[in-house]
TORMAR-794179 format. One record per residue: residue number from 1; residue in one letter; y, z, x of N, C-alpha, C, O in turn. Coordinates in steps of 0.1 Angstrom, whole numbers, always signed. Last residue first. Example, Ala and Ser with C-alpha at 12.3 -4.5 7.8 and 13.67 -1.06 7.14 Angstrom:
<sites>
+-----+----+-------+-------+-------+-------+-------+-------+-------+-------+-------+-------+-------+-------+
!   i ! aa !  n_yy !  n_zz !  n_xx ! ca_yy ! ca_zz ! ca_xx !  c_yy !  c_zz !  c_xx !  o_yy !  o_zz !  o_xx !
+-----+----+-------+-------+-------+-------+-------+-------+-------+-------+-------+-------+-------+-------+
!   2 !  s !   -22 !   +71 !  +128 !   -11 !   +71 !  +137 !    +0 !   +79 !  +129 !   +11 !   +80 !  +134 !
!   1 !  a !   -57 !   +78 !  +132 !   -45 !   +78 !  +123 !   -33 !   +78 !  +132 !   -33 !   +85 !  +142 !
+-----+----+-------+-------+-------+-------+-------+-------+-------+-------+-------+-------+-------+-------+
</sites>
This chain:
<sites>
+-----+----+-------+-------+-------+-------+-------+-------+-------+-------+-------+-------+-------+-------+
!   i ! aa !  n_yy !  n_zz !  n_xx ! ca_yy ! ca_zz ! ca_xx !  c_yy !  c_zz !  c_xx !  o_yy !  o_zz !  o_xx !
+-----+----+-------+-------+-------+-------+-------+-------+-------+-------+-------+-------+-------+-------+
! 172 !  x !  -151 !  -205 !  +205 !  -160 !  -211 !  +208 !  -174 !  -208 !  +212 !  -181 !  -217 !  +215 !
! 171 !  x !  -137 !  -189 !  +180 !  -143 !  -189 !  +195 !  -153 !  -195 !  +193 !  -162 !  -194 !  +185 !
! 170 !  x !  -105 !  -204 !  +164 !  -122 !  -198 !  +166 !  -123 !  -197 !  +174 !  -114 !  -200 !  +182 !
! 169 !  x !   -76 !  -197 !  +145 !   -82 !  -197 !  +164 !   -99 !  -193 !  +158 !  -104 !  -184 !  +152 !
! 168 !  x !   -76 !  -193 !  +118 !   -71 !  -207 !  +125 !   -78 !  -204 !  +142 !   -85 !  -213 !  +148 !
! 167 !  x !   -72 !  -171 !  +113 !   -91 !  -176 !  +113 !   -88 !  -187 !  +115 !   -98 !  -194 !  +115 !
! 166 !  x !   -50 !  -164 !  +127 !   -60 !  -155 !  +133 !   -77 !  -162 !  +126 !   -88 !  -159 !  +130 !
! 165 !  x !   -34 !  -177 !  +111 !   -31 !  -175 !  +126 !   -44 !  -169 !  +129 !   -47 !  -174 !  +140 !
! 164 !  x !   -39 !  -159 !   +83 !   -39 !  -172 !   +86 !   -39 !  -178 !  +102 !   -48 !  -187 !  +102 !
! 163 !  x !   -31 !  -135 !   +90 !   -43 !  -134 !   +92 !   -46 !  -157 !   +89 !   -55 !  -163 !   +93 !
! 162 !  x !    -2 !  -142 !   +95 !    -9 !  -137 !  +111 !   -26 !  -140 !  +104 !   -33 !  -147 !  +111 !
! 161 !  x !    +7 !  -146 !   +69 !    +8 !  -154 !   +84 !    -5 !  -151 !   +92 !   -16 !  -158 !   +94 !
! 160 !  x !    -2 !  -124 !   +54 !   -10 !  -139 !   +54 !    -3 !  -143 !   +64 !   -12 !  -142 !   +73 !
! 159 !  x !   +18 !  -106 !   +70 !    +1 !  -104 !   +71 !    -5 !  -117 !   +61 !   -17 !  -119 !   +64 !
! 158 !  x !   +40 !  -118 !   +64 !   +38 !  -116 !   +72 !   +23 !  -118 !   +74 !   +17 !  -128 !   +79 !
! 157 !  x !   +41 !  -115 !   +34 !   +40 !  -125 !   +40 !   +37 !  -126 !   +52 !   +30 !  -136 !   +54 !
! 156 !  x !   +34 !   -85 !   +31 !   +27 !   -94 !   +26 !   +28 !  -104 !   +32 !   +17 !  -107 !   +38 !
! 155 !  x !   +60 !   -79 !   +43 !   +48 !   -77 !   +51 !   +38 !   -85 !   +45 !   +32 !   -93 !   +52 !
! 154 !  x !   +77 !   -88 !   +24 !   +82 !   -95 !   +41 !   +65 !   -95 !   +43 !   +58 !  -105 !   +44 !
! 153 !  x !   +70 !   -74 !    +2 !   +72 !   -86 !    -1 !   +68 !   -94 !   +15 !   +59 !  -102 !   +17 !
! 152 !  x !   +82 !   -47 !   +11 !   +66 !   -50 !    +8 !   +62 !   -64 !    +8 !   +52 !   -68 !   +14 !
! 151 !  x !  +107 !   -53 !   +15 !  +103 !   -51 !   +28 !   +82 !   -51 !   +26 !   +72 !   -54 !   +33 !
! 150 !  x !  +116 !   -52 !   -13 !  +115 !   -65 !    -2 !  +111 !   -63 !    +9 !  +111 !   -74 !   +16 !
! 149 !  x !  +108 !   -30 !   -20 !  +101 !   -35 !   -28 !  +104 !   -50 !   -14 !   +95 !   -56 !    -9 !
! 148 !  x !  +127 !   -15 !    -4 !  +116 !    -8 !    -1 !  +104 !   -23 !    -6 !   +94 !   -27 !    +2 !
! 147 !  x !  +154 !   -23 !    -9 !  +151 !   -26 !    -1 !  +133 !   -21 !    +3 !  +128 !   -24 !   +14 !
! 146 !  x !  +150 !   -14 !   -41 !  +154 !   -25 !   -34 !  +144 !   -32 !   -23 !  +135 !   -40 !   -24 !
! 145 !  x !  +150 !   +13 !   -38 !  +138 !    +6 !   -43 !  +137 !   -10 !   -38 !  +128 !   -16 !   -34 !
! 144 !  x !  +175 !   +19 !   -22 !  +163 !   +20 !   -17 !  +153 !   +15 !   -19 !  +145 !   +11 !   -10 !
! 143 !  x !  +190 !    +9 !   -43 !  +193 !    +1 !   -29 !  +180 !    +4 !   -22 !  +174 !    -5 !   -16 !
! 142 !  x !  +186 !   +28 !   -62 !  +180 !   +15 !   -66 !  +183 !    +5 !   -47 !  +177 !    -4 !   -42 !
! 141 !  x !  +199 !   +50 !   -49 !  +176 !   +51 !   -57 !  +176 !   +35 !   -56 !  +167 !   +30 !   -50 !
! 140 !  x !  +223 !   +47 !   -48 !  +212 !   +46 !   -34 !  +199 !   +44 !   -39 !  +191 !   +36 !   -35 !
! 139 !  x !  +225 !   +26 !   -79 !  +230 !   +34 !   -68 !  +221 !   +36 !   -57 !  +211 !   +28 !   -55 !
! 138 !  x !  +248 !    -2 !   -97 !  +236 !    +4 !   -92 !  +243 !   +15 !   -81 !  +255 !   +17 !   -76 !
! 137 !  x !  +266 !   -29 !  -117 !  +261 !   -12 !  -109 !  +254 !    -8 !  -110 !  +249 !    -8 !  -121 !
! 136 !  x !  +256 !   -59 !  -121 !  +257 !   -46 !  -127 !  +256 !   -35 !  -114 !  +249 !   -34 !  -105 !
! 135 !  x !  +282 !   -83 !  -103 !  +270 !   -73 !  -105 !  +269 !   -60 !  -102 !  +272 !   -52 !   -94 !
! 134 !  x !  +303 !  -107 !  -120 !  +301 !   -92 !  -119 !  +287 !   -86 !  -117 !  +280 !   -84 !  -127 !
! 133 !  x !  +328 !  -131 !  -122 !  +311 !  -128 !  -115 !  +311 !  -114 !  -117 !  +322 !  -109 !  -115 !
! 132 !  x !  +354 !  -137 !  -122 !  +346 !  -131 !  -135 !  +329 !  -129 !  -131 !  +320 !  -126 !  -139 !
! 131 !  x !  +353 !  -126 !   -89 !  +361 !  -131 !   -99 !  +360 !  -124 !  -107 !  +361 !  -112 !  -107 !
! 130 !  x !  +329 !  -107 !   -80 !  +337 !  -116 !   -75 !  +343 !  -128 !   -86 !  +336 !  -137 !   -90 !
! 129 !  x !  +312 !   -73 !   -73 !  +324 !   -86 !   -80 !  +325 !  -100 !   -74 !  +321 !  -103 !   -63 !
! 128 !  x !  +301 !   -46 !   -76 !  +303 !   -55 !   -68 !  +308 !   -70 !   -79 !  +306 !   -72 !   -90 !
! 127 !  x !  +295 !   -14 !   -73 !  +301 !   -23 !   -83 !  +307 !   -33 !   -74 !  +316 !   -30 !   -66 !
! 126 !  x !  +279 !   +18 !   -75 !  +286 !    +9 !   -68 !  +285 !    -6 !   -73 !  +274 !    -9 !   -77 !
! 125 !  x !  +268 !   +34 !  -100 !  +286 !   +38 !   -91 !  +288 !   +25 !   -83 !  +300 !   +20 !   -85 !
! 124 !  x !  +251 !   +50 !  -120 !  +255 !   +46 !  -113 !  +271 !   +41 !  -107 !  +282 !   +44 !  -111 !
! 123 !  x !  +228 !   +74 !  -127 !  +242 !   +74 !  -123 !  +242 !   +60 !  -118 !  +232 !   +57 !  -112 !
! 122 !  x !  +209 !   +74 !  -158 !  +211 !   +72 !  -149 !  +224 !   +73 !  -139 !  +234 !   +74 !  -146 !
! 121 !  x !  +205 !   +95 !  -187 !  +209 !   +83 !  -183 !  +206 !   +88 !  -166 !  +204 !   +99 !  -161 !
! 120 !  x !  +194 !  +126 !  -189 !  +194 !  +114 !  -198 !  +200 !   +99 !  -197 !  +200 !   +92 !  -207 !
! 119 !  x !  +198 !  +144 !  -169 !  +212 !  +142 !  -180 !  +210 !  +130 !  -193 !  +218 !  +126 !  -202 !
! 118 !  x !  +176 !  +152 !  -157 !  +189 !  +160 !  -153 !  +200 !  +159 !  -164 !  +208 !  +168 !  -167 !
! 117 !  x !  +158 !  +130 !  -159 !  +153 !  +144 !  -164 !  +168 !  +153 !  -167 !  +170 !  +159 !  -177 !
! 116 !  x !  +175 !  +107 !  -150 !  +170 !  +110 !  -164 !  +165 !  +122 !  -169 !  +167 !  +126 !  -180 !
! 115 !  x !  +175 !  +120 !  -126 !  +186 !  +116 !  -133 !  +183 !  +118 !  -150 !  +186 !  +126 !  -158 !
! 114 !  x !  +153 !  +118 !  -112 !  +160 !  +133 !  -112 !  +175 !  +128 !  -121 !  +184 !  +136 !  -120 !
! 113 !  x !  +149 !   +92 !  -115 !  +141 !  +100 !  -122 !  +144 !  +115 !  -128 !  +142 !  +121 !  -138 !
! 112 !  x !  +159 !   +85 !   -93 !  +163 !   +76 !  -102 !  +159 !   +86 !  -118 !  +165 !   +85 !  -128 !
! 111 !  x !  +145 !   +96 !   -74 !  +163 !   +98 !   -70 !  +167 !   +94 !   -88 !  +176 !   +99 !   -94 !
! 110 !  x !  +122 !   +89 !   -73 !  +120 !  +103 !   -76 !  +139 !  +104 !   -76 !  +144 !  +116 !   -78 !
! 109 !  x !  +126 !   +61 !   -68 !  +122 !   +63 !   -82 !  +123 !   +76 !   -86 !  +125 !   +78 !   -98 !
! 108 !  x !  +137 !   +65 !   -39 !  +148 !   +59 !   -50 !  +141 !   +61 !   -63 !  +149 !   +63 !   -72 !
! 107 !  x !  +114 !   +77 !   -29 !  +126 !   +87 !   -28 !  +136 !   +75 !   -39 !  +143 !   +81 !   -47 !
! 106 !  x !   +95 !   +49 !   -26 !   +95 !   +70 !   -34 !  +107 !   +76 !   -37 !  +109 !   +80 !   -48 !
! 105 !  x !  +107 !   +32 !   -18 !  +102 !   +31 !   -34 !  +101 !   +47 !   -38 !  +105 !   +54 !   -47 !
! 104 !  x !  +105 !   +43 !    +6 !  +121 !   +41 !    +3 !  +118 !   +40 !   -11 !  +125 !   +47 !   -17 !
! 103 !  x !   +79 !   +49 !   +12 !   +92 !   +62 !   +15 !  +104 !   +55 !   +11 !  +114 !   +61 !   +12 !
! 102 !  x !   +70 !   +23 !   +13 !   +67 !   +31 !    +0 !   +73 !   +45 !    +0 !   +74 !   +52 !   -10 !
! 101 !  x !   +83 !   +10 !   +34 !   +90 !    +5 !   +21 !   +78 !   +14 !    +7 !   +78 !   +11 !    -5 !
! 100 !  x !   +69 !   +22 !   +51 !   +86 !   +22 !   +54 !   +90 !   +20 !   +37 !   +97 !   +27 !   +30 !
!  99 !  x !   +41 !   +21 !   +52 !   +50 !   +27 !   +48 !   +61 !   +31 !   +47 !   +65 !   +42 !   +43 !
!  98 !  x !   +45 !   -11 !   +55 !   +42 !   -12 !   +47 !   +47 !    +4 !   +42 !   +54 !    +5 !   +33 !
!  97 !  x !   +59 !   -12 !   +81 !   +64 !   -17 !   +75 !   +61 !   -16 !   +59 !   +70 !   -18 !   +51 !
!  96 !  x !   +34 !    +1 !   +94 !   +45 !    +7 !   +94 !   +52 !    -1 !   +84 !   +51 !    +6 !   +74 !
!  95 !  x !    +8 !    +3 !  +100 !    +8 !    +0 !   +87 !   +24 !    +2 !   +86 !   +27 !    +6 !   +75 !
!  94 !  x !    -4 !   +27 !  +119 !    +2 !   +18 !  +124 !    +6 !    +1 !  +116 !    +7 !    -9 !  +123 !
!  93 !  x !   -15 !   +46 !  +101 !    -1 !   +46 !  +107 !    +4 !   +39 !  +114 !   +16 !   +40 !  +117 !
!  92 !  x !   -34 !   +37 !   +72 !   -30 !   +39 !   +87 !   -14 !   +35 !   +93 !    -7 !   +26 !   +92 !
!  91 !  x !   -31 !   +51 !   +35 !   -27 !   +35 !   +50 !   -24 !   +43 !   +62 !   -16 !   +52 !   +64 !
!  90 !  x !   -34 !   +67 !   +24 !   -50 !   +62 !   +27 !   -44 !   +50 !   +37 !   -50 !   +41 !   +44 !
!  89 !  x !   -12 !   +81 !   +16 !   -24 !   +91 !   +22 !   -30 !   +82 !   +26 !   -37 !   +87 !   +36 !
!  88 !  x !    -3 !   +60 !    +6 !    +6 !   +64 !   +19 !    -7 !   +69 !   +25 !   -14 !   +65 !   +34 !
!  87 !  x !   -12 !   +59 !   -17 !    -9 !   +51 !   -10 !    -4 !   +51 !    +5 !    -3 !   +42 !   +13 !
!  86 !  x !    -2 !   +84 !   -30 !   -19 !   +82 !   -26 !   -22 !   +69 !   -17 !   -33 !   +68 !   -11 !
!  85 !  x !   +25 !   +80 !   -29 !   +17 !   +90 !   -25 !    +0 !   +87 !   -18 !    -5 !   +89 !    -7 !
!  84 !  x !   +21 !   +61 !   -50 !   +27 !   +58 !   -33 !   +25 !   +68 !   -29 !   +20 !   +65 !   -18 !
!  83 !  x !    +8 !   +72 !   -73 !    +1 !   +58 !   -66 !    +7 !   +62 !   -48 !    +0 !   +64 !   -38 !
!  82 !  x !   +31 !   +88 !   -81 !   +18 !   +95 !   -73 !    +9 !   +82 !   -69 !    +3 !   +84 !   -59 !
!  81 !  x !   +51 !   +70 !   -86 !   +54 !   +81 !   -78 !   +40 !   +87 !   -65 !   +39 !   +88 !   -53 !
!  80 !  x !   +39 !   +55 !  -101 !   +43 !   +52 !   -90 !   +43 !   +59 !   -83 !   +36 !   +58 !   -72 !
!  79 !  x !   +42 !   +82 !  -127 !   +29 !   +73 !  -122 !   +29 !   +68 !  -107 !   +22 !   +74 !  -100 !
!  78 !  x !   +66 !   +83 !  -129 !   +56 !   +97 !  -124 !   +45 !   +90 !  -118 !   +40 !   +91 !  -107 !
!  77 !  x !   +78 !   +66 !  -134 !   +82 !   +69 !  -123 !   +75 !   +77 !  -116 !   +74 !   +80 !  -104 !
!  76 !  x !   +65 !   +64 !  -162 !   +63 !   +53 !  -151 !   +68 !   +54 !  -140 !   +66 !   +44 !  -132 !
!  75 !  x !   +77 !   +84 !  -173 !   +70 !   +88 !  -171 !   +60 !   +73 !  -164 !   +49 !   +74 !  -161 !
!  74 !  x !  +107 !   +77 !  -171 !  +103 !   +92 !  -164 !   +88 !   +89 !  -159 !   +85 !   +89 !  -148 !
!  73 !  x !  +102 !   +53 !  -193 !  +109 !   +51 !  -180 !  +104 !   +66 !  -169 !   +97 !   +64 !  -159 !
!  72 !  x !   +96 !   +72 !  -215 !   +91 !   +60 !  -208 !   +91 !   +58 !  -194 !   +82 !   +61 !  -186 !
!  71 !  x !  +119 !   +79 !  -215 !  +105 !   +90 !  -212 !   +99 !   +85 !  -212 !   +90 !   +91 !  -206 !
!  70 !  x !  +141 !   +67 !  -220 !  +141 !   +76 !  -210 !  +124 !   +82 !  -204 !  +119 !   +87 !  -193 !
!  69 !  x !  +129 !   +53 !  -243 !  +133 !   +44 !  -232 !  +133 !   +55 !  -220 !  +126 !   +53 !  -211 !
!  68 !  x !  +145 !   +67 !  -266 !  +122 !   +64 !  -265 !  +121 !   +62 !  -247 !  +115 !   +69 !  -239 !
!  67 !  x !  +165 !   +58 !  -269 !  +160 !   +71 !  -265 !  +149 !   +74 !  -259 !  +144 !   +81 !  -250 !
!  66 !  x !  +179 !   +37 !  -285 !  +175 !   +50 !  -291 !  +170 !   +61 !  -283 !  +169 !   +73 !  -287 !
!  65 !  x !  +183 !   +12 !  -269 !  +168 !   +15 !  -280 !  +167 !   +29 !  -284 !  +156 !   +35 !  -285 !
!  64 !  x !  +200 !    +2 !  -248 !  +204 !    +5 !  -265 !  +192 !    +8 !  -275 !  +192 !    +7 !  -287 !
!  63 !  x !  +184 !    -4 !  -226 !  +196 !    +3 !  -229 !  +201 !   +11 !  -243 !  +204 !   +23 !  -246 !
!  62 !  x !  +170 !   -28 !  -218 !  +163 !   -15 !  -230 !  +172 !    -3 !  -228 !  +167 !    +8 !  -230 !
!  61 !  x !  +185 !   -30 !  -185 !  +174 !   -30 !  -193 !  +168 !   -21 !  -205 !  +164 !    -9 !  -204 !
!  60 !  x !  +202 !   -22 !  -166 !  +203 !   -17 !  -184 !  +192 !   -18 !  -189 !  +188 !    -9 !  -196 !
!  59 !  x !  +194 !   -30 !  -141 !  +203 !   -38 !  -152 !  +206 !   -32 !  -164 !  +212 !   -39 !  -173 !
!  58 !  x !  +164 !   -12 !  -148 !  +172 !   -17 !  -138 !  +180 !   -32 !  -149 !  +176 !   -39 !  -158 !
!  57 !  x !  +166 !    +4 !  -177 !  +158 !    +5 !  -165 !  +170 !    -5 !  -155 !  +182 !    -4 !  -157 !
!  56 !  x !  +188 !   +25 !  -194 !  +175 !   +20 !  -196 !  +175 !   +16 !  -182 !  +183 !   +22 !  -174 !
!  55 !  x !  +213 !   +42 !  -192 !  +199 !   +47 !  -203 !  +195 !   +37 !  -201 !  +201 !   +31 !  -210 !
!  54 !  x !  +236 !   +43 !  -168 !  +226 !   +37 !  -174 !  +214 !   +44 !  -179 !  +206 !   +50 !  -172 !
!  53 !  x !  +270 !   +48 !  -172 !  +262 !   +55 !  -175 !  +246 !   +44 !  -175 !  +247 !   +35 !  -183 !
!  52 !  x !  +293 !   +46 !  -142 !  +291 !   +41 !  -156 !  +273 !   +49 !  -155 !  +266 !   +54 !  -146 !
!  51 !  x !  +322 !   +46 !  -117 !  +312 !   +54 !  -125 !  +309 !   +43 !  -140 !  +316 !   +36 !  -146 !
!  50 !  x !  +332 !   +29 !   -90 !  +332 !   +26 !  -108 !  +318 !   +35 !  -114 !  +307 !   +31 !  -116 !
!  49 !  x !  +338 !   +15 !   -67 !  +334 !   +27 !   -69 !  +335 !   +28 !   -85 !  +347 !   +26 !   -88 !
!  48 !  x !  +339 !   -24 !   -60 !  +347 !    -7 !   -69 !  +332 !    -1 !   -67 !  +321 !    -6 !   -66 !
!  47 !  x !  +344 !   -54 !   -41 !  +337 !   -39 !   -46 !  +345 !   -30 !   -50 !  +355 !   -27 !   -45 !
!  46 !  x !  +363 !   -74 !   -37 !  +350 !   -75 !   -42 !  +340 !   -63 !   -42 !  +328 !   -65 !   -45 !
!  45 !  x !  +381 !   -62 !   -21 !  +384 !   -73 !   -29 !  +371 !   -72 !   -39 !  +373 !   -68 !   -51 !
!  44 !  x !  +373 !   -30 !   -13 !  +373 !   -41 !   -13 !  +377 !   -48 !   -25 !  +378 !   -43 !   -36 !
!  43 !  x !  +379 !    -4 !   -37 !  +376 !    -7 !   -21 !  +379 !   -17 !   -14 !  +388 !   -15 !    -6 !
!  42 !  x !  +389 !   +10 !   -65 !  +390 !    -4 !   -55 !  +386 !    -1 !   -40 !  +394 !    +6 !   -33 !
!  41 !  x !  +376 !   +28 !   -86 !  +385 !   +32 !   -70 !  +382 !   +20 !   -71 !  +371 !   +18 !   -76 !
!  40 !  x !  +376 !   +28 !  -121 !  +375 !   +26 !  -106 !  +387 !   +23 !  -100 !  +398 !   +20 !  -103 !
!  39 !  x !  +357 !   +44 !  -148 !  +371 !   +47 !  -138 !  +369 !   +41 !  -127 !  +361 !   +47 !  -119 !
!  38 !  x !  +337 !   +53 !  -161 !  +343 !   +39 !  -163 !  +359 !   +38 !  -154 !  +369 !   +31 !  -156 !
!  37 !  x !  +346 !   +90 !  -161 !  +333 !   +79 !  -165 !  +341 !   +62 !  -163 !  +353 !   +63 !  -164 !
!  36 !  x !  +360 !   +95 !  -126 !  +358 !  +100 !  -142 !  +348 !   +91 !  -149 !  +340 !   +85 !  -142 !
!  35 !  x !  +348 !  +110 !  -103 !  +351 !  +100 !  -107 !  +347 !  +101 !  -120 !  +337 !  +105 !  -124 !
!  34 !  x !  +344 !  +136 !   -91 !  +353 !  +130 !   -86 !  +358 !  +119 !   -95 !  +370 !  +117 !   -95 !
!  33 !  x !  +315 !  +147 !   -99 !  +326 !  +157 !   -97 !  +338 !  +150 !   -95 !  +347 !  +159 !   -96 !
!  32 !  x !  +300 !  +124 !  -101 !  +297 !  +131 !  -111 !  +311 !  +144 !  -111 !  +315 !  +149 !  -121 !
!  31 !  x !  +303 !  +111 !   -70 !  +307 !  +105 !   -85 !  +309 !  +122 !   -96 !  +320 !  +128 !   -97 !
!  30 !  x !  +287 !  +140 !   -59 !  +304 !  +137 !   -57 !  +308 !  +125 !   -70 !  +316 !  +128 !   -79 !
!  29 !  x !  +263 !  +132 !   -74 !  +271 !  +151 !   -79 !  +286 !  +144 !   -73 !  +295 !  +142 !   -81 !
!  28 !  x !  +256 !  +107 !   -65 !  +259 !  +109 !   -78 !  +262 !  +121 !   -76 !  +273 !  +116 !   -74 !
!  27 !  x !  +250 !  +118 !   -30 !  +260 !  +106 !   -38 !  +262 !  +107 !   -54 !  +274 !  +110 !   -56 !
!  26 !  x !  +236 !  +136 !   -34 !  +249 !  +138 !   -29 !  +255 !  +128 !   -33 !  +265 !  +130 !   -40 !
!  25 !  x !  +213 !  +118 !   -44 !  +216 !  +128 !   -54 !  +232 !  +137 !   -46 !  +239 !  +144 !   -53 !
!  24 !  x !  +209 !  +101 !   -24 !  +210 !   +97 !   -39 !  +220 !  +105 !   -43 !  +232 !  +102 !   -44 !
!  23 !  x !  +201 !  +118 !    -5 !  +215 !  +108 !    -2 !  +218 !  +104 !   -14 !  +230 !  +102 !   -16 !
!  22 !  x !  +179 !  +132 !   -12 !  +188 !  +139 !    -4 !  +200 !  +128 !    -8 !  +208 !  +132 !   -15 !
!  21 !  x !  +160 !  +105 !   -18 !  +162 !  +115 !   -28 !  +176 !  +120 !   -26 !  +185 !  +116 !   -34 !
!  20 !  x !  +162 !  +100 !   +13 !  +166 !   +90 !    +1 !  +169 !   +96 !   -11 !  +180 !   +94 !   -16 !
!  19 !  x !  +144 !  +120 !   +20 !  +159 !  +117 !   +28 !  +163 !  +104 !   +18 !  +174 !  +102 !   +22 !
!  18 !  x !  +122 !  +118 !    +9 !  +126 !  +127 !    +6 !  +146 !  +128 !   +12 !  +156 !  +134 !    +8 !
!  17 !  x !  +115 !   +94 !   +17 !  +116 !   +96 !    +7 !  +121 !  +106 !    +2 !  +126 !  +106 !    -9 !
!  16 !  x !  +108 !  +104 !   +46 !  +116 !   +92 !   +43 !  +121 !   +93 !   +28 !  +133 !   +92 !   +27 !
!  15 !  x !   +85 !  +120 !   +40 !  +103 !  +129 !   +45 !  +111 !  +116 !   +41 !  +120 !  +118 !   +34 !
!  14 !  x !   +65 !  +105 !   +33 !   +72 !  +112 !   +22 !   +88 !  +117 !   +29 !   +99 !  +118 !   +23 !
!  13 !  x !   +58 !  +100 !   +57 !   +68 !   +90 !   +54 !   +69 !   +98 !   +40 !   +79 !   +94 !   +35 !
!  12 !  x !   +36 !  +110 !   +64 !   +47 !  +115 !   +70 !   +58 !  +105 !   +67 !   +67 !  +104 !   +75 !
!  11 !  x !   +11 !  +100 !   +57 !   +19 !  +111 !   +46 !   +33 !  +112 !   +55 !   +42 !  +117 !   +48 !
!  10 !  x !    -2 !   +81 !   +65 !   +16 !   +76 !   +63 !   +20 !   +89 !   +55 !   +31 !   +90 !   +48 !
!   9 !  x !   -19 !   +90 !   +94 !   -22 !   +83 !   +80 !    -4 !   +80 !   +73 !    +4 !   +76 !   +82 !
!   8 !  x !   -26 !  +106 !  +114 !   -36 !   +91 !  +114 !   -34 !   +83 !  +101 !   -41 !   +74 !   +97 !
!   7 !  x !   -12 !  +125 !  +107 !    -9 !  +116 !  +115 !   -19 !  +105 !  +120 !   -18 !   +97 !  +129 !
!   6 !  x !   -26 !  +139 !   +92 !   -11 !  +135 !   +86 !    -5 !  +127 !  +102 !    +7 !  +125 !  +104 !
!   5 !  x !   -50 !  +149 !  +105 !   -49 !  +138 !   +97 !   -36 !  +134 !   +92 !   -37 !  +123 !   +87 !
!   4 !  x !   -38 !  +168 !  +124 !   -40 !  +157 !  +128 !   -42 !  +145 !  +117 !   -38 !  +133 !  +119 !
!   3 !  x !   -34 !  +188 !  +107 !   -21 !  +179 !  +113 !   -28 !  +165 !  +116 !   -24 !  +154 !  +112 !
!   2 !  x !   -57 !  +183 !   +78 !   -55 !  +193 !   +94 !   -40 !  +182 !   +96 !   -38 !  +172 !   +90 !
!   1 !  x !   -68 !  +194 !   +49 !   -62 !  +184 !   +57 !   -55 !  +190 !   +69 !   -49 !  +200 !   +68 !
+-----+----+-------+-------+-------+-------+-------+-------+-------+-------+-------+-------+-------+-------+
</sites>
């Protein structure tokens, strides 16, 4: 593969992923050095810095099953992992929105993953509130998958717009 093909194609959005990885994993080592387990800094009225441990998938999910759950979970990160890879390799570069949000899906599953292999749970830390309202803590991996998974969602809609728009006009 020559430069030139890494630029007719989205491999160059692995760095995106890899700069998501980078900010995950600074962010959990300072938790992991700073903030004791279940300990929170108040920020806001409505957010804590609040270390807590997650063994299972987003929200806890399968939390309490013994263990099975980590290697599971590792090994559906692996999979993804190499899909959006190979995903990236075969979409054209001007497909931006679509690799915007498989460099943010990469780097938060490979952020999310370096966890489980590292310690057997997940890190998470930021903690959002309001009253008795509480939502579960999460961290950069998951803000990234996040926003990576709603930015696939946008384009999808998008691209039925436009190609809706586009067999709507005939030529005459």
């Amino acid at each position: 593969m020559s430069f030139k093909d890494l630029n007719a194609n989205g491999l160059w959005f692995i760095a995106l992923g890899v700069l998501v990885v980078i900010l995950d994993q600074a962010s959990k080592l300072w938790i992991l050095a700073n903030v004791p387990l279940y300990y929170d800094i108040n920020i806001l009225p409505i957010f804590d810095i609040t270390y807590v441990r997650n063994y299972g998938a987003a929200f806890s999910f399968l939390s309490d099953q013994g263990g099975w759950q980590r290697w599971f979970f590792t090994g559906i990160a692996f999979v993804i992992s190499a899909l959006l890879i190979y995903w990236m390799a075969k979409t054209p570069w001007r497909e931006q929105r679509q690799l915007w949000s498989y460099g943010l899906i990469l780097g938060g599953a490979i952020g999310n993953v370096t966890d489980r292999l590292m310690h057997g749970y997940v890190v998470d830390f930021l903690h959002f509130y309001y009253e008795n309202w509480h939502f579960p803590a999460f961290n950069v991996a998951d803000m990234a998958i996040s926003c990576g998974a709603a930015l696939l969602i946008l384009d999808g809609i998008l691209e039925a717009k436009n190609s809706k728009s586009t067999d709507s006009v005939k030529e005459p």
